[in-house]
N, CA, C and O atoms as a CHARMM CRD file, in Angstrom:
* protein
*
  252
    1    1 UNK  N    110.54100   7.63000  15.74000 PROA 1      0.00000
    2    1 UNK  CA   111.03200   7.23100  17.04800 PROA 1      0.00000
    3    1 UNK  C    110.30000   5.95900  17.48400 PROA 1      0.00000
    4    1 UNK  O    109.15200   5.56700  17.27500 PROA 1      0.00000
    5    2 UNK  N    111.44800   5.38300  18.23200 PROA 2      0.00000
    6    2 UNK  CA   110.45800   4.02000  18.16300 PROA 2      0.00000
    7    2 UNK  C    109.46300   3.62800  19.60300 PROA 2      0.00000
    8    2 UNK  O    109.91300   3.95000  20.70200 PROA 2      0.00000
    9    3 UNK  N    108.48000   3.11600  19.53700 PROA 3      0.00000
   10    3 UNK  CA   107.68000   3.10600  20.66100 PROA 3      0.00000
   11    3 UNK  C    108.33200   2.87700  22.40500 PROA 3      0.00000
   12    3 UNK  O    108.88500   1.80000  22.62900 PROA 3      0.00000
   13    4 UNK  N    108.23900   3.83500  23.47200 PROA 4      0.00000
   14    4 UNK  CA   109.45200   3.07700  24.65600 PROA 4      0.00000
   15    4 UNK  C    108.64900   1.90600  25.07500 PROA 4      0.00000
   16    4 UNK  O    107.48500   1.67800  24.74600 PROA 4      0.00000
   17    5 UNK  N    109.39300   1.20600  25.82500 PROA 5      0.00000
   18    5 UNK  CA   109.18500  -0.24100  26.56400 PROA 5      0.00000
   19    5 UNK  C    108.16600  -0.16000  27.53600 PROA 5      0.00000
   20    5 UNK  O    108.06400   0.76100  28.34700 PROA 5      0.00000
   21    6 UNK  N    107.30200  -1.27800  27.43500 PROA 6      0.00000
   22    6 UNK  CA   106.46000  -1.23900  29.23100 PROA 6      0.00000
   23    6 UNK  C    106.24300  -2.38700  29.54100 PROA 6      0.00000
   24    6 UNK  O    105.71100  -3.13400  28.71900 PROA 6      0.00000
   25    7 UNK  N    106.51800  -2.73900  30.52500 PROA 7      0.00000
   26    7 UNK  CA   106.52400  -4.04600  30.98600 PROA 7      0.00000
   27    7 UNK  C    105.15300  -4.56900  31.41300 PROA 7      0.00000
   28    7 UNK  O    104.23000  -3.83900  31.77300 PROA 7      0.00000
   29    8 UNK  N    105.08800  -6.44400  31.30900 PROA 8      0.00000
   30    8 UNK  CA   104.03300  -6.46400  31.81000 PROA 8      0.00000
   31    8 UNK  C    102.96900  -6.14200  32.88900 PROA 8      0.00000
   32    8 UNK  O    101.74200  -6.24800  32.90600 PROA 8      0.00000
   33    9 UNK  N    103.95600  -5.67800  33.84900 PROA 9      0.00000
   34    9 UNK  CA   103.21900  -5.00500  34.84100 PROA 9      0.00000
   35    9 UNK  C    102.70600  -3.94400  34.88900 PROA 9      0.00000
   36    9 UNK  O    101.74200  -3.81300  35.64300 PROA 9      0.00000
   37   10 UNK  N    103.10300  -2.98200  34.21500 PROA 10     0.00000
   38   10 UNK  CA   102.80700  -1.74000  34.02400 PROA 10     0.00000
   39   10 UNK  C    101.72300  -1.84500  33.15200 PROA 10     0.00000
   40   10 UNK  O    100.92900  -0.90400  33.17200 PROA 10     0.00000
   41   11 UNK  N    101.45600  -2.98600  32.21700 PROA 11     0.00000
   42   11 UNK  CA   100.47100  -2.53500  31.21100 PROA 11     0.00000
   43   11 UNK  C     99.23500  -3.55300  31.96900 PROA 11     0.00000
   44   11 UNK  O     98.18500  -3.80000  31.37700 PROA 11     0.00000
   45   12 UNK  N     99.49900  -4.02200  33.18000 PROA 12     0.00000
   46   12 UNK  CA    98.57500  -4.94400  33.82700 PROA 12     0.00000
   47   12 UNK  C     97.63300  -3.94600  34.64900 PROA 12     0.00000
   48   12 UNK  O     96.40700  -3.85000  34.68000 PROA 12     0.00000
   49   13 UNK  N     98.85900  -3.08700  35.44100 PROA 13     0.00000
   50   13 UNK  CA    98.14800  -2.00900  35.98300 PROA 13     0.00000
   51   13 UNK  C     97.29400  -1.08900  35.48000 PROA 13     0.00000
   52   13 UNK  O     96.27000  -0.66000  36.01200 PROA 13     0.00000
   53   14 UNK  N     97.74000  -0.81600  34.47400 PROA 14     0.00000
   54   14 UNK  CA    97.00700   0.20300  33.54200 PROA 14     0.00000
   55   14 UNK  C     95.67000  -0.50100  32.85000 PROA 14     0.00000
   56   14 UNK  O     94.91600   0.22800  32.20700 PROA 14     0.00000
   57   15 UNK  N     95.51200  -1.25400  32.91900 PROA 15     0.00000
   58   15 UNK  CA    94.16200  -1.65900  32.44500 PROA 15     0.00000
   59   15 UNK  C     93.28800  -2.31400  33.98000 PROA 15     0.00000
   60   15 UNK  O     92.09900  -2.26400  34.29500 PROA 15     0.00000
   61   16 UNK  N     94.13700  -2.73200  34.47500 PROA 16     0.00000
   62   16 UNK  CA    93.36500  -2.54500  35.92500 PROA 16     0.00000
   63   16 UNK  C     92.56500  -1.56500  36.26500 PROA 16     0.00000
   64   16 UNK  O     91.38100  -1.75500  36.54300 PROA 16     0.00000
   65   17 UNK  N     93.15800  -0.36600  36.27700 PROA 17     0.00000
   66   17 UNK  CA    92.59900   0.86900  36.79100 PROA 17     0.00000
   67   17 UNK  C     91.59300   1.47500  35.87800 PROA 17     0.00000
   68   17 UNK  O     90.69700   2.19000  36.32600 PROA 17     0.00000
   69   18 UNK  N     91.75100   1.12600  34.21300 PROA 18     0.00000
   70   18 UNK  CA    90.71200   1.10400  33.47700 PROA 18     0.00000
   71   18 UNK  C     89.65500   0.39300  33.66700 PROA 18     0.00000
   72   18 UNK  O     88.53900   0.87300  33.46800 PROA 18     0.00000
   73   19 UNK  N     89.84100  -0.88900  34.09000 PROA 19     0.00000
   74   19 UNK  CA    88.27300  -1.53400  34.65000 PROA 19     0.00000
   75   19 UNK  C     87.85200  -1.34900  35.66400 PROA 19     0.00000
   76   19 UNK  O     86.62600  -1.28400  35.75000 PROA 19     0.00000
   77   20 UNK  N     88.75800  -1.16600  37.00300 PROA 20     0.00000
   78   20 UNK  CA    88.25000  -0.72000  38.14200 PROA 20     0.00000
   79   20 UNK  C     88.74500   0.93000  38.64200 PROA 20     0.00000
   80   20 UNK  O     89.70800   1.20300  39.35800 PROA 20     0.00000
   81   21 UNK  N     87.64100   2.00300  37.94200 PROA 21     0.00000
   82   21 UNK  CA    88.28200   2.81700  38.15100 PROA 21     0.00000
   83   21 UNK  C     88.32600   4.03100  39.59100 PROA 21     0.00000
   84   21 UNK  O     88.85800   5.12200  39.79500 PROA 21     0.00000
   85   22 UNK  N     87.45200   3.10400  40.34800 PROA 22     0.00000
   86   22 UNK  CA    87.99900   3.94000  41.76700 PROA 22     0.00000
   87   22 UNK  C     88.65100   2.52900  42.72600 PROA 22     0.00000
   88   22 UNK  O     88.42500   2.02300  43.82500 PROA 22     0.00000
   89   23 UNK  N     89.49100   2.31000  41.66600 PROA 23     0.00000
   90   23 UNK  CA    90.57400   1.18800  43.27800 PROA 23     0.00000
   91   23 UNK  C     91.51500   2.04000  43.57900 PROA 23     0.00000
   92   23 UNK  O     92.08800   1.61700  44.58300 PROA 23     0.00000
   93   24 UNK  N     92.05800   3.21900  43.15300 PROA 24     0.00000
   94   24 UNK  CA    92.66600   4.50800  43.85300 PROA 24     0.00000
   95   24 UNK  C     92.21800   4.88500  44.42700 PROA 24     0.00000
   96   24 UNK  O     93.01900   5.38900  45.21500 PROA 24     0.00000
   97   25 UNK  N     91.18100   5.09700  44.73800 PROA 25     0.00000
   98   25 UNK  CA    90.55900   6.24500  45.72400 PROA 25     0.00000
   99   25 UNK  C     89.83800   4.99400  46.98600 PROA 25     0.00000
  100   25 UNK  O     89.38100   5.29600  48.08800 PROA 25     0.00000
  101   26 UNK  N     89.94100   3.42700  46.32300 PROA 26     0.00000
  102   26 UNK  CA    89.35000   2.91100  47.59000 PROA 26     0.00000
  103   26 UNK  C     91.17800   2.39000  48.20100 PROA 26     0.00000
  104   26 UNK  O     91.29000   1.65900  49.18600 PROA 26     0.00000
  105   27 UNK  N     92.18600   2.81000  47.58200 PROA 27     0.00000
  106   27 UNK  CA    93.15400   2.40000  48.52700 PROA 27     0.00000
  107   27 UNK  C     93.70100   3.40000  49.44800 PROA 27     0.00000
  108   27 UNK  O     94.40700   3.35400  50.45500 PROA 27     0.00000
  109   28 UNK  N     93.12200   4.33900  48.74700 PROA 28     0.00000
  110   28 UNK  CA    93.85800   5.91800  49.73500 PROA 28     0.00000
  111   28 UNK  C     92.62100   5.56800  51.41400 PROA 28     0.00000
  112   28 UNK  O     92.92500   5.69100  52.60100 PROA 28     0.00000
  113   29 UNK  N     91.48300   5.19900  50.89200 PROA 29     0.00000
  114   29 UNK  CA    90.47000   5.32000  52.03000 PROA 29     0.00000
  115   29 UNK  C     91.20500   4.03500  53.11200 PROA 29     0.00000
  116   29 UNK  O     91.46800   4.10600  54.31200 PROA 29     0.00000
  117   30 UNK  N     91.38100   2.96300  52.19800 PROA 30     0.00000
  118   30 UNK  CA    92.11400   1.70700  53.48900 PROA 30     0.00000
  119   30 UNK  C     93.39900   2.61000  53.90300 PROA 30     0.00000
  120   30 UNK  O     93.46600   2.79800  55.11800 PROA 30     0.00000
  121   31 UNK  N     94.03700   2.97700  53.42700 PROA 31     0.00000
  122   31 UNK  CA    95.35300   3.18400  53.81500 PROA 31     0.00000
  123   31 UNK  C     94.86100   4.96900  55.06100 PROA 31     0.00000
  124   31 UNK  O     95.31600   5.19400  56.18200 PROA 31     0.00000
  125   32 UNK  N     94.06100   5.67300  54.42600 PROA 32     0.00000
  126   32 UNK  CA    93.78100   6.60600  56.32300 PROA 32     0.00000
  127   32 UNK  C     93.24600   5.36500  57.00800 PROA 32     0.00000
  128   32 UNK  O     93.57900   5.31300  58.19100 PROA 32     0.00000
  129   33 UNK  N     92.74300   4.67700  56.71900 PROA 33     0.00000
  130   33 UNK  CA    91.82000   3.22600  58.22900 PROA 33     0.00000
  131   33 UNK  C     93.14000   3.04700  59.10800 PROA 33     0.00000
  132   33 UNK  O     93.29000   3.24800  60.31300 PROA 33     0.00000
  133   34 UNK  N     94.07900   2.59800  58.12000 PROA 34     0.00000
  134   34 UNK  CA    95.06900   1.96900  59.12200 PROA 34     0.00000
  135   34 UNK  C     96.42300   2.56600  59.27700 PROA 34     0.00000
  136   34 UNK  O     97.07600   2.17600  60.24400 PROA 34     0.00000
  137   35 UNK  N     96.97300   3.48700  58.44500 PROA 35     0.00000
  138   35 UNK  CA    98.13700   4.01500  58.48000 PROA 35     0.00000
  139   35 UNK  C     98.20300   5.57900  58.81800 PROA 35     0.00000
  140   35 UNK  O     99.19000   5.98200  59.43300 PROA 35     0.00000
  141   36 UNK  N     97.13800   6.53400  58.42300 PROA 36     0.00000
  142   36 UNK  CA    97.30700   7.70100  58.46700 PROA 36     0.00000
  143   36 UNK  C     96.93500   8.12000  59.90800 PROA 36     0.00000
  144   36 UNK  O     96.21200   9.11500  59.94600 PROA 36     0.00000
  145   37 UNK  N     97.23500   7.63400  60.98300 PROA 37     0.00000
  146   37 UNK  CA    96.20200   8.59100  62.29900 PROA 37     0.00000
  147   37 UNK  C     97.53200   9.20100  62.90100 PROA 37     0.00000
  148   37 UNK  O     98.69100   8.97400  62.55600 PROA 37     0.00000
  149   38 UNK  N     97.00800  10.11800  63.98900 PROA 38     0.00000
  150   38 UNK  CA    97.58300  10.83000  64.62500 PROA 38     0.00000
  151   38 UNK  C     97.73700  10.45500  65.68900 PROA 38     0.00000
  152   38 UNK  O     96.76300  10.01200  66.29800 PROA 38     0.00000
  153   39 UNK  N     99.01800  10.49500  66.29800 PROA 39     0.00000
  154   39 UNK  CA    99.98700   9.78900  67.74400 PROA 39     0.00000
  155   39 UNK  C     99.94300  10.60400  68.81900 PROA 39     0.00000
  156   39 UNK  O    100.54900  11.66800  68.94600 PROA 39     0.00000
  157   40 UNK  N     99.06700   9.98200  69.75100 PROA 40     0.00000
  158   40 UNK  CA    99.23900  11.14400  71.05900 PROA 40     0.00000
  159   40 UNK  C    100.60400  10.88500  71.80200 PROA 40     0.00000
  160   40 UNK  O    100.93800   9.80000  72.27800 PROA 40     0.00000
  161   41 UNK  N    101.20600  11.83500  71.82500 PROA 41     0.00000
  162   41 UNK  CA   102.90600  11.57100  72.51400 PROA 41     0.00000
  163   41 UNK  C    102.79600  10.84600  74.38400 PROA 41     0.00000
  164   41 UNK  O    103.58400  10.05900  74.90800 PROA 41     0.00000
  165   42 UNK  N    101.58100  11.45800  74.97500 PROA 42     0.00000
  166   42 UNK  CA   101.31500  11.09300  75.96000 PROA 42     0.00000
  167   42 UNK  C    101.03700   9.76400  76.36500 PROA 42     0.00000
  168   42 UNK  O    100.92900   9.28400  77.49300 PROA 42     0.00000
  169   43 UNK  N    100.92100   9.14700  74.99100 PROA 43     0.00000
  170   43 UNK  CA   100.55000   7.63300  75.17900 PROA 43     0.00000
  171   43 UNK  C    101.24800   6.93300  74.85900 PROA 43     0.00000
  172   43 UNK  O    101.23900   5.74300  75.17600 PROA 43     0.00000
  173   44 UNK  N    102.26000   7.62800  73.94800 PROA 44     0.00000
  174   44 UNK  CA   103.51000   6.82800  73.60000 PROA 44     0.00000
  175   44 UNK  C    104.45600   6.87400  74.76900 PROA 44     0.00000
  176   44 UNK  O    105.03700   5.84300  75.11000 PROA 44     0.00000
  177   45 UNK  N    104.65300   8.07700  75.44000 PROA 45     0.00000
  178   45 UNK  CA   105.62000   7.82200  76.67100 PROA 45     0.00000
  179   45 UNK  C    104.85200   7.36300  77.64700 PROA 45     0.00000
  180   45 UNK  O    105.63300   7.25800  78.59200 PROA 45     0.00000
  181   46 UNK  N    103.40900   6.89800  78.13500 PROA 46     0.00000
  182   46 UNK  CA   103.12000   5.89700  78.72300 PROA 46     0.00000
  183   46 UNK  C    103.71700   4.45600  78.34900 PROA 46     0.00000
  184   46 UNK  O    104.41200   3.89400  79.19600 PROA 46     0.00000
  185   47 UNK  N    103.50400   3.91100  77.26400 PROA 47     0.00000
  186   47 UNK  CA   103.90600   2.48900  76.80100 PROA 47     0.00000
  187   47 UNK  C    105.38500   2.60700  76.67300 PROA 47     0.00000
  188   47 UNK  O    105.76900   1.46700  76.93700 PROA 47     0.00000
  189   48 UNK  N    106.33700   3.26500  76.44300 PROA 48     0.00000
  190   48 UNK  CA   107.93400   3.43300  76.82900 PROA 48     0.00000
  191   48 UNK  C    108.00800   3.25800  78.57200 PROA 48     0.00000
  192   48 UNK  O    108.65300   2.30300  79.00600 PROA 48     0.00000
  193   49 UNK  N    107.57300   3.86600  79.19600 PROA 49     0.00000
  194   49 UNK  CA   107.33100   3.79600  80.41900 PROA 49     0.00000
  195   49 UNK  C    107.23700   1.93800  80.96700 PROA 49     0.00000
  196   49 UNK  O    108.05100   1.14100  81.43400 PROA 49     0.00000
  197   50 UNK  N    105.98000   1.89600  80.63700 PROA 50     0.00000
  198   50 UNK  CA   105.46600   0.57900  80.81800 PROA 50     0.00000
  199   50 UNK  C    106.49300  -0.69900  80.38700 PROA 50     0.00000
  200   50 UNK  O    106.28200  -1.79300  80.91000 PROA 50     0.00000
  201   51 UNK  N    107.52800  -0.55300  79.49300 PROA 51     0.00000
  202   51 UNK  CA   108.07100  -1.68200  78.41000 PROA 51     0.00000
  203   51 UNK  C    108.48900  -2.43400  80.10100 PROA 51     0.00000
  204   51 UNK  O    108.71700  -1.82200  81.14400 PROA 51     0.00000
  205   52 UNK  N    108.47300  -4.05800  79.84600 PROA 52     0.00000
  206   52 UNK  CA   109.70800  -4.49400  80.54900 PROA 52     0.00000
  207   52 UNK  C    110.77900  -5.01100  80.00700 PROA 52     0.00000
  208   52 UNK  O    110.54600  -5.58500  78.94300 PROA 52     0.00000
  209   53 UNK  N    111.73400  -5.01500  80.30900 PROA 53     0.00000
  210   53 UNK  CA   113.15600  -5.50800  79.94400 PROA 53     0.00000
  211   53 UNK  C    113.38100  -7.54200  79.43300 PROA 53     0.00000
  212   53 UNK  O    113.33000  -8.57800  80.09500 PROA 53     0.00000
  213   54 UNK  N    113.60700  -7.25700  78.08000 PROA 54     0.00000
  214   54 UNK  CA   113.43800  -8.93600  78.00200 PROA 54     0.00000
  215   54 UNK  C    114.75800  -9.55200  78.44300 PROA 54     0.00000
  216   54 UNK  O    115.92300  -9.16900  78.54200 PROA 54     0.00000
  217   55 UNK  N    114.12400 -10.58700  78.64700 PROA 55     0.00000
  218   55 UNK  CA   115.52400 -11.77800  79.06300 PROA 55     0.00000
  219   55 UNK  C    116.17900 -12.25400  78.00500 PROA 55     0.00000
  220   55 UNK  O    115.80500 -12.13700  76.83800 PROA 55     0.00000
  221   56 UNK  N    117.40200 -12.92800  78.47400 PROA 56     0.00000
  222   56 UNK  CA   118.52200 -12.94500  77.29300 PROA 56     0.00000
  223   56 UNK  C    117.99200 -14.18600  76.92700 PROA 56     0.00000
  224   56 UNK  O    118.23000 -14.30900  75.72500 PROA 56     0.00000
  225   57 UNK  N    117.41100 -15.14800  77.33200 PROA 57     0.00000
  226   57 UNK  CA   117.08000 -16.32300  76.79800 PROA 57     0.00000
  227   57 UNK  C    115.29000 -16.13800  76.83900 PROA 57     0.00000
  228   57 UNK  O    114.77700 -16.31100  77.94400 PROA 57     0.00000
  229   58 UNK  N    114.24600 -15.75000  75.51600 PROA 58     0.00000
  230   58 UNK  CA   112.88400 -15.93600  76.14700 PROA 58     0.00000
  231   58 UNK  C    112.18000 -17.15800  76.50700 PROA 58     0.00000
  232   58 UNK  O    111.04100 -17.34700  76.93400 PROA 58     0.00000
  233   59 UNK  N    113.30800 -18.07100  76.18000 PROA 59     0.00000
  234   59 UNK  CA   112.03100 -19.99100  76.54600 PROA 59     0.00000
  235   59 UNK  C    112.27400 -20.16600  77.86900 PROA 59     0.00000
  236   59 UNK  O    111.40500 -20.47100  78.68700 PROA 59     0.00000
  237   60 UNK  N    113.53400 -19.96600  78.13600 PROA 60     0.00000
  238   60 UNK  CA   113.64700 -20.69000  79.74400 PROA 60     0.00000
  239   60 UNK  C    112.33100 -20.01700  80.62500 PROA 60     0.00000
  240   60 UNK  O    111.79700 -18.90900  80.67800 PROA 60     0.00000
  241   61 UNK  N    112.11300 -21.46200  81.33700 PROA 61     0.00000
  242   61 UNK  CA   111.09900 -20.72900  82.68300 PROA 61     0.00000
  243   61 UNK  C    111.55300 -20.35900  83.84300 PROA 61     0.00000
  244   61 UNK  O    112.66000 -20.78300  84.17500 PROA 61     0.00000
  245   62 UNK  N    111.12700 -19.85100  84.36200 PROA 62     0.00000
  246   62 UNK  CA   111.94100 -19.71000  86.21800 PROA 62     0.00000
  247   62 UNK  C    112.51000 -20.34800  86.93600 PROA 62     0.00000
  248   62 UNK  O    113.23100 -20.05000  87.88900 PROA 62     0.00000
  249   63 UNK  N    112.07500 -21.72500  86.31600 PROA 63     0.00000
  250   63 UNK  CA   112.12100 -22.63700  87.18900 PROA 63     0.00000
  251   63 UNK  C    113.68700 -22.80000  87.34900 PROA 63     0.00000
  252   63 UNK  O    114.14400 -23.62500  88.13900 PROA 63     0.00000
């Protein structure tokens, strides 16, 4: 059977992770920093609350 295909990326990655072998575990740690937290609903329907309504044109001034 003949060997399957891997592209250069795949075989870029894979030796990536062979030389650096906790850049998995340091992307899971960035990714709770900034993506994983928990949403207080109370603060989200404060800032819904708060929104103001934009204008149909945003450059014009008042004037």
């Amino acid at each position: 059977m003949a060997k399957s295909y891997e592209s250069d990326i795949t075989r870029f990655l894979q030796d990536l992770k062979k030389q650096r072998p906790q850049l998995e575990a340091e992307q899971r740690k960035g990714r709770a920093r900034l993506w994983d937290k928990t949403i207080d609903p109370e603060l989200v329907e404060g800032f819904k609350a708060a929104r103001v309504p934009q204008k149909p044109y945003v450059y014009q001034t008042d004037n």
